[in-house]
N, C-alpha and C positions, 0 to 999 in steps of 0.2 A: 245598177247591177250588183250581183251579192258576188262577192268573190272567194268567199269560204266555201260554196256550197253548203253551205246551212241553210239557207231559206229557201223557196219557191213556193209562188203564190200564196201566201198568207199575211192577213194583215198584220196591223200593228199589235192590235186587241187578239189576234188571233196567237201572234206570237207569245203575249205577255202571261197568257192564259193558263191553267193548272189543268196537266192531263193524268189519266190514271197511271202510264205509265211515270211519272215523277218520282213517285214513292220507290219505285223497285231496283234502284238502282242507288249504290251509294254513294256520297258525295265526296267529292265534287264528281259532276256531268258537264256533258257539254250534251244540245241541243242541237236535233236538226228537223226543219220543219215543213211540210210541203202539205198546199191546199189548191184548190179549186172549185168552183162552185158549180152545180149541175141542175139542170132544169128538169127534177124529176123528184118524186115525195122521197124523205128520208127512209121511209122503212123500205122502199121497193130498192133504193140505193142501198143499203143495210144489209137484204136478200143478196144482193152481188158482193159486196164483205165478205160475208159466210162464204163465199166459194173458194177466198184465200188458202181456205182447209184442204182444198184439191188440185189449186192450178196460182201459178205467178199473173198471171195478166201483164206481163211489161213483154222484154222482147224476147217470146217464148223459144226459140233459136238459141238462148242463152239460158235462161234460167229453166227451161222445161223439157232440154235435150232435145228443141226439134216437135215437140209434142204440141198441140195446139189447144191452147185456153179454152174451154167452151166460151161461145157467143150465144147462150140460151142460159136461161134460169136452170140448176140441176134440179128436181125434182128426189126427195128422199135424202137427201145427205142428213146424217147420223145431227144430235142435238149436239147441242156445241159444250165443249164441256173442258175443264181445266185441263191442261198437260196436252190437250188434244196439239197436233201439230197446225201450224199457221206460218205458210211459207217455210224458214231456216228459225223459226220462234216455236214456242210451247206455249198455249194460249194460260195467263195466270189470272184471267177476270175478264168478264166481260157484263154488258148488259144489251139487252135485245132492242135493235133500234137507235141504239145510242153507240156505241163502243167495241172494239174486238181488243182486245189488250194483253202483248205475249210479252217473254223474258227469250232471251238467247238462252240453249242449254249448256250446259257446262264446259261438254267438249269444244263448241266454238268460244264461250266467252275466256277459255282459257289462251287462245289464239288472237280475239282482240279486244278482250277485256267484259266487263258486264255492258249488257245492252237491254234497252225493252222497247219496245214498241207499242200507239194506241192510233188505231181507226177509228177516229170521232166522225160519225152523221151529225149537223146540226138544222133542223129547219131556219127556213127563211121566214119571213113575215109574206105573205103572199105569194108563197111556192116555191119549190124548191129546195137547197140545201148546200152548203156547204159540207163539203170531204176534207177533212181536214186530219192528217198526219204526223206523228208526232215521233221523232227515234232520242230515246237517250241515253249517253253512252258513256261509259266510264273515262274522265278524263286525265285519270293518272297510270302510270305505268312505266315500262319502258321504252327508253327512242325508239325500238323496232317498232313495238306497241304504238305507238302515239303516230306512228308514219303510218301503219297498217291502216290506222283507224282512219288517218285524214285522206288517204284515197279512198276507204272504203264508204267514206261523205261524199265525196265528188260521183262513184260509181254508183250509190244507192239515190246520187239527185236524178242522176237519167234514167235509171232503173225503175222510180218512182214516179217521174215525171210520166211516164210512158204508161206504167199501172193504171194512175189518177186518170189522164186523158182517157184510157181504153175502158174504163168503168165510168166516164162519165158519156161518153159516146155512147157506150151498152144502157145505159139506164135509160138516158134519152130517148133512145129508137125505139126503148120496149123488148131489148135483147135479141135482135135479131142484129147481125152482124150484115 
């Protein structure tokens, strides 16, 4: 068992691994990592990413005021494009089928330092796909800063745990909830 809350579900390879958000943050980081594997094609998992743009998918009671994640594929959401919002991130790079990749904006990384985030899709060899997640987050600052940040790992494990399962669920079924 991890007792940081830095890891869930990811392997060893997965953890060692270089994600795009690496770069955007400067050094030193700490790392925090959550995966899961989903029995459904990358790009149709990918399709459900892109909806990061409109809704959290974890426990919508919290992070959605009450509001409820769609459980369908949206239809017409705008091309995804830099600065575009993604969850409490600004998306800074992305590629289609691969990757959604944000920075925290200024106003929160002033509150808990610089952060970025990266939604890797990876296929499998014989179907499917691993969802693999990636937060990295500025590891120096203040004690306030540094306490902020190490609950804000513990709260973004279950946060995320929760997203991961409810997009790998949604993918599986073919998005009918």
């Amino acid at each position: 068992m991890n007792l940081s809350g830095r890891v869930w579900g990811a392997t060893g390879p997965e953890q060692e691994a270089s994600y795009p958000c690496d770069q955007l943050v400067a050094a030193p980081v700490e790392g925090w990592i959550r995966a899961v594997e989903v029995a459904a094609p990358a790009d149709h998992v990918f399709r459900w990413l892109r909806q990061l743009t409109i809704a959290p998918y974890s426990y919508d009671w919290i992070d959605f005021r009450g509001r409820k994640s769609p459980h369908t594929l949206v239809e017409g959401l705008p091309e995804l494009a830099v600065g575009q919002p993604l969850l409490v991130f600004e998306i800074a790079g992305f590629e289609t089928g691969s990757h959604l990749t944000g920075v925290l904006p200024a106003q929160h990384a002033a509150r808990y330092g610089q952060m970025a985030v990266s939604y890797t899709v990876r296929p499998l060899e014989g179907g499917g796909c691993r969802l693999v997640v990636k937060v990295v987050a500025e590891a120096k600052g203040a004690l306030a800063q540094r306490i902020r940040r190490r609950l804000l790992a513990w709260g973004d494990l279950v946060m995320m745990r929760k997203q991961l399962l409810t997009f790998k669920k949604l993918a599986e079924q073919g998005g009918v909830a």
